[in-house]
C-alpha positions as CSV (number, residue, x, y, z in Angstrom):
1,X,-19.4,43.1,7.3
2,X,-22.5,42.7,9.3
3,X,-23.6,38.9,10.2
4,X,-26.7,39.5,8.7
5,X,-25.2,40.6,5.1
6,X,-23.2,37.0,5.2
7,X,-25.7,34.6,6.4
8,X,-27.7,34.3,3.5
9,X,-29.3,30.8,2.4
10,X,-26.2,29.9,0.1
11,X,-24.0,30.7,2.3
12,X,-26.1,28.7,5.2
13,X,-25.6,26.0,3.2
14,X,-21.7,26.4,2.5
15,X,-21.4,26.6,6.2
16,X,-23.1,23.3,7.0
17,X,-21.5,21.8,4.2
18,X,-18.2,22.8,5.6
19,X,-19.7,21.8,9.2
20,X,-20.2,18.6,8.0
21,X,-17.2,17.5,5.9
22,X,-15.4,18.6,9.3
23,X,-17.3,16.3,11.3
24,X,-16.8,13.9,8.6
25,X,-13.2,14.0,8.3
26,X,-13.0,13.8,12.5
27,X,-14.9,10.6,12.1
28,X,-13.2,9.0,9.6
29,X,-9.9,9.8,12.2
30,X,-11.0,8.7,15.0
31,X,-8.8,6.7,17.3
32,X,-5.9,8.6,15.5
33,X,-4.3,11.9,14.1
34,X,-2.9,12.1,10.5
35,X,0.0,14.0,8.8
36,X,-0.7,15.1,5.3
37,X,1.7,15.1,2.4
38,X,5.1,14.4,3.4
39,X,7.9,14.2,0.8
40,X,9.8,10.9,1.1
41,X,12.5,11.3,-0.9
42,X,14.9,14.1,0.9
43,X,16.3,14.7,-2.5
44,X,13.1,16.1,-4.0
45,X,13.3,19.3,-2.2
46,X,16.2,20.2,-4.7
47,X,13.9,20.3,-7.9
48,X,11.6,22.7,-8.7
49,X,8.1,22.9,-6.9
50,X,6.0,22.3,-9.8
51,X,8.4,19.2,-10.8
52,X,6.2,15.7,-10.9
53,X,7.9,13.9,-8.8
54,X,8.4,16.8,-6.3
55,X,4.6,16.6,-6.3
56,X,4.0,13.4,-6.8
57,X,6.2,11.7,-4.4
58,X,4.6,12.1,-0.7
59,X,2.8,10.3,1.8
60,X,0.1,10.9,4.6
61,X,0.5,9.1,7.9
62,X,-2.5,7.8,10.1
63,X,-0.7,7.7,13.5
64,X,-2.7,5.6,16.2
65,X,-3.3,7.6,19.6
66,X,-2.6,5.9,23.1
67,X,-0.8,3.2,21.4
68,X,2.8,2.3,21.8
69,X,5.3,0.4,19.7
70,X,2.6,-0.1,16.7
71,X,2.6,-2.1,13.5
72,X,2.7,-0.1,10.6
73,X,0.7,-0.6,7.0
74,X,2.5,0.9,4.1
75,X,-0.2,1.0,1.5
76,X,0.2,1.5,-2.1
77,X,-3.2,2.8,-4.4
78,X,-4.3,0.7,-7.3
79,X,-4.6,2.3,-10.9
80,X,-3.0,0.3,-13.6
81,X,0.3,2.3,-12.8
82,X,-1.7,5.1,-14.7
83,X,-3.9,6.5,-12.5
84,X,-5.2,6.9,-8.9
85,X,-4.0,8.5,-5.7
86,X,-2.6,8.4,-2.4
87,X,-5.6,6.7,0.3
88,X,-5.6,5.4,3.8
89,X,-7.1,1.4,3.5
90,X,-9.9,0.6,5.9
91,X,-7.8,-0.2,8.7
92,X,-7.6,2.7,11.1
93,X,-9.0,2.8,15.0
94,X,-7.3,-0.3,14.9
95,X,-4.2,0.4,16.7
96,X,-2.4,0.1,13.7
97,X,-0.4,3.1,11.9
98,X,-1.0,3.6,8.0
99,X,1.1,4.8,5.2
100,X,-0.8,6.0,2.1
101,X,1.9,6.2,-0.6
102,X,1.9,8.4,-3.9
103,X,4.0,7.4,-6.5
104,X,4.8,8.6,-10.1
105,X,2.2,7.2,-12.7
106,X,2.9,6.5,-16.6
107,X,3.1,8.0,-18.5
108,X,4.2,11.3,-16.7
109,X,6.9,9.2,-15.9
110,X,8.6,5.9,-17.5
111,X,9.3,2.7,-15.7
112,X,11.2,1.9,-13.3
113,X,10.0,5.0,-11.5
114,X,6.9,3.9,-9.5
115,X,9.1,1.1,-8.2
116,X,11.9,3.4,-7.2
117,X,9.3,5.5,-5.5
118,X,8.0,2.1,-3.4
119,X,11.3,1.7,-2.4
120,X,12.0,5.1,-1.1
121,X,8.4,5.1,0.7
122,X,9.4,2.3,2.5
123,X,12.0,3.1,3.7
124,X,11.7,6.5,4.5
125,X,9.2,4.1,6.9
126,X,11.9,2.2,8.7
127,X,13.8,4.9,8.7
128,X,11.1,7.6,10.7
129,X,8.0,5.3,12.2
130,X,10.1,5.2,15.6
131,X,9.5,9.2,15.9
132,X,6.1,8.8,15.5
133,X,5.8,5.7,18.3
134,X,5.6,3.2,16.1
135,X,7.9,-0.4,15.8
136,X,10.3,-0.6,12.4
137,X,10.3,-4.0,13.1
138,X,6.5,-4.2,12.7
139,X,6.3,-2.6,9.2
140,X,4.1,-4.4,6.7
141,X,4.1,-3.1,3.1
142,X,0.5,-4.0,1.3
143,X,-1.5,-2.5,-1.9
144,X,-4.3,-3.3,-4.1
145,X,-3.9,-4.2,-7.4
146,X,-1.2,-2.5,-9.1
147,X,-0.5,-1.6,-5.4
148,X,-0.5,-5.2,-4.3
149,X,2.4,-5.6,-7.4
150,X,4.4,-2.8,-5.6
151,X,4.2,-4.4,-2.5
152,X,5.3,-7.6,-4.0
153,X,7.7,-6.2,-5.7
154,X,9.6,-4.1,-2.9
155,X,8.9,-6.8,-0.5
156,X,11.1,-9.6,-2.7
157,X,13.1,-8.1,-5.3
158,X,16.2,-6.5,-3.3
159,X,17.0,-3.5,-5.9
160,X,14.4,-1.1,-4.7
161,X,15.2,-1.3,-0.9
162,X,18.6,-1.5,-1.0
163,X,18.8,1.7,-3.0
164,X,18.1,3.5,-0.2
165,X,20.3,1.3,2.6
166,X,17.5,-1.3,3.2
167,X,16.6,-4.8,2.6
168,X,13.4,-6.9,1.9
169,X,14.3,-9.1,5.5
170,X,13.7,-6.1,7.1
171,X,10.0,-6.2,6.8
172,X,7.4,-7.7,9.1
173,X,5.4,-9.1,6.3
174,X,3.9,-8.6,2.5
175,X,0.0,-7.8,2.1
176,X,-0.5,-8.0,-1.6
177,X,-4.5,-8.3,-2.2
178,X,-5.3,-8.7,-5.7
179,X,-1.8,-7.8,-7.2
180,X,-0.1,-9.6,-11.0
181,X,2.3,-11.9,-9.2
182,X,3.5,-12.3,-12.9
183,X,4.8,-9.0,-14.9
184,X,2.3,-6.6,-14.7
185,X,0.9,-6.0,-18.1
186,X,1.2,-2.5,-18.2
187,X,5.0,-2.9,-17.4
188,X,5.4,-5.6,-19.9
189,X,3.6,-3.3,-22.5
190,X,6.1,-0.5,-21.9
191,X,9.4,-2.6,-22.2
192,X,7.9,-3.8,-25.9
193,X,5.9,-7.1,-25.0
194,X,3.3,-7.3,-27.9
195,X,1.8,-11.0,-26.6
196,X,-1.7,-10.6,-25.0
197,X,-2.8,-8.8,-21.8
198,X,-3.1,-12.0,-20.2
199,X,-0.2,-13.9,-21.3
200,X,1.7,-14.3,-18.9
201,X,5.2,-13.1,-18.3
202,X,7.7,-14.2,-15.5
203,X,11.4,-11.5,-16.0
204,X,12.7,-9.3,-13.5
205,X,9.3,-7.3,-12.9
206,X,7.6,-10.4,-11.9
207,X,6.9,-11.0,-8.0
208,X,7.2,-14.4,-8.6
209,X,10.7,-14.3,-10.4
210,X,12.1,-13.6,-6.9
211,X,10.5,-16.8,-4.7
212,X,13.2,-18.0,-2.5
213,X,13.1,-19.2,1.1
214,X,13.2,-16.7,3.9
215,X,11.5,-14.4,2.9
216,X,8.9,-12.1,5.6
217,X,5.9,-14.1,6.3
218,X,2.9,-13.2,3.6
219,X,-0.8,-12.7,3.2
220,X,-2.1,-13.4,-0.6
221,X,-5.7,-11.9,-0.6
222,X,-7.8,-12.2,-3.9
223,X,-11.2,-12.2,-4.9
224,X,-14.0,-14.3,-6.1
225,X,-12.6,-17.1,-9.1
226,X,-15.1,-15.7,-11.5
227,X,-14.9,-12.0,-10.8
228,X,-11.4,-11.0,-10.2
229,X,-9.5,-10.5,-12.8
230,X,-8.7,-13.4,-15.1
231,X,-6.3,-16.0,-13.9
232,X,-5.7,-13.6,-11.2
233,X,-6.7,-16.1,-8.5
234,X,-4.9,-18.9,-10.0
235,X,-1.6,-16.7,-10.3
236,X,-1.3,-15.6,-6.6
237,X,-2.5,-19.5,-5.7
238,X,0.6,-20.6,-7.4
239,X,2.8,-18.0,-5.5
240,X,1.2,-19.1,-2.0
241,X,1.9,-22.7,-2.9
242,X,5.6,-22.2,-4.4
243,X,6.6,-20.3,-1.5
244,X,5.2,-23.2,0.5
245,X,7.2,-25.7,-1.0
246,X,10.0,-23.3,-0.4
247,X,9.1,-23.6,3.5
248,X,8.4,-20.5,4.0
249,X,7.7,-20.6,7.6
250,X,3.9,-18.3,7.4
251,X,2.2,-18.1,3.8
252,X,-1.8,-17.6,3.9
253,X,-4.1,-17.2,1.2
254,X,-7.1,-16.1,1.0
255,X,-9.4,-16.2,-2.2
256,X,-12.5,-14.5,-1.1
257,X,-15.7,-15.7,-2.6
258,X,-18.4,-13.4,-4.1
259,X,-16.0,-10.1,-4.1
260,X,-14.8,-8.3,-7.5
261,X,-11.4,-7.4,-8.6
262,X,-12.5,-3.9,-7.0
263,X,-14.1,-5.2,-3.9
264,X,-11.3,-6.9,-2.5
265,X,-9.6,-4.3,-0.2
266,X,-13.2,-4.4,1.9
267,X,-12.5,-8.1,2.4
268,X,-9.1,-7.7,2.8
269,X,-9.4,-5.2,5.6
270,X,-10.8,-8.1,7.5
271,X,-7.6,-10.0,7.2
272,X,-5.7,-8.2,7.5
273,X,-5.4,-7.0,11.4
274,X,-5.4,-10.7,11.8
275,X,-2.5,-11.8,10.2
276,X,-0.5,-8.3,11.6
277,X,-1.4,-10.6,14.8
278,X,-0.2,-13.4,14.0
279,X,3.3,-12.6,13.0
280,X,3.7,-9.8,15.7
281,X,2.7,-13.0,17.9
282,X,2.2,-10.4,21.2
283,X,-1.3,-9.3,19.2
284,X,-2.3,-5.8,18.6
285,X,-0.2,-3.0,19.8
286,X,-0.3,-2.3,23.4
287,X,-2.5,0.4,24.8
288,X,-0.6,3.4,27.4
């Protein structure tokens, strides 16, 4: 085919489009290079390609360049444990790596598996960040919303982790930004709670069920009083507190004025290189 039989106006504009989303996508990577959709769980490979959790059950990896020994971000998507996908937070060019986590949603599949799946994304983490450059003793797991639950969750309650040879003290810290620290309705819902959404619930699938001392230093981040979700504020202010009183040695919390349930994870990605900081005491990873 001749150039000038495929340059036509509409296909002009398809190649600037295209152009441009590639430009795009190099911005939005600058500072680092990213590996798309890798399965997690080993075991998957053995099902069938069109299987759900074969799908489902992957990762991308934001790798920092000329930066050694990096911190690490596992990040789980928000969605009501019903919907949403895999997505890097706001945090790269910061010489920090990033783990955007899929994970199976209900009600394709039932509870416990978007749990099970946190597990096995973290520590398919500890287990492979060294190969990339990164430290696996710098791994934070973080999440908004029903990601911040997940985060929670594999970051206190042992089950998850140590299905897959790893444990909770093994973590740097736990980012949850706007998560239930109680039983996340949805979850309550499924195992035959019929009280309100609100009511809440503190079993097994609660964050807060599994406050003890010792655990990895955390960052509670919430929104605005009035415009996060109700009692959401108040819920993670009495997990900051408790695990205070516990003496845990680096609990901060953060209640961000004027930002929505859904505007959060901008504030948060203030915070949150901060805090990495803080507990990796030698400050951001150090440049080659």
């Amino acid at each position: 085919m001749k150039l000038r039989d495929r340059v036509t106006p509409s296909g002009l504009r398809k190649g600037l489009a295209g152009a441009l989303m590639t430009l795009a996508a190099a911005a939005a990577f600058a500072g680092g290079r990213v590996e798309w959709a890798i399965p997690y769980r080993a075991s998957d490979a053995q099902l069938p390609e069109d299987a759900y959790q074969r799908t489902q059950c992957k990762l991308d990896i934001y790798i920092p360049e000329g930066v050694e020994d990096f911190p690490t971000v596992v990040w789980f998507h928000g969605g009501g444990l019903v919907k949403g996908g895999r997505h890097f937070p706001d945090l790269k060019d910061k010489g920090i790596a990033l783990v955007a986590v899929g994970y199976r949603l209900h009600p394709q599949a039932n509870y416990p598996a978007f749990l099970d799946d946190a597990g096995a994304a973290v520590a398919w983490t500890l287990d492979n960040i060294a190969k990339y450059g990164g430290d696996p003793n710098k791994v934070f797991v973080s999440g908004a919303s029903a990601g911040g639950y997940l985060s929670a969750m594999v970051g206190m309650d042992p089950r998850w982790l140590e299905a897959y040879g790893h444990a909770p003290d093994e973590l740097a810290g736990i980012i949850p930004v706007t998560g239930q620290m109680t039983t996340h309705f949805n979850v309550k819902k499924w195992l035959g709670d019929e009280g309100l959404q609100y009511r809440p619930v503190v079993d097994e699938n609660a964050p807060m069920y599994y406050v003890r001392r010792g655990l990895p230093p955390f960052c509670i981040i919430v929104g605005d009083r009035d415009l996060d979700f109700p009692a959401r504020v108040s819920e993670n202010q009495f997990m900051a507190d408790t695990l205070k009183v516990l003496k845990n040695k680096q609990v901060e919390f953060y209640a961000l004025e004027g930002l929505s349930h859904t505007q959060v994870s901008a504030g948060a990605a203030i915070i949150i290189p901060g805090f990495i900081e803080r507990v990796t005491e030698t400050g951001p990873a150090k440049k080659k």
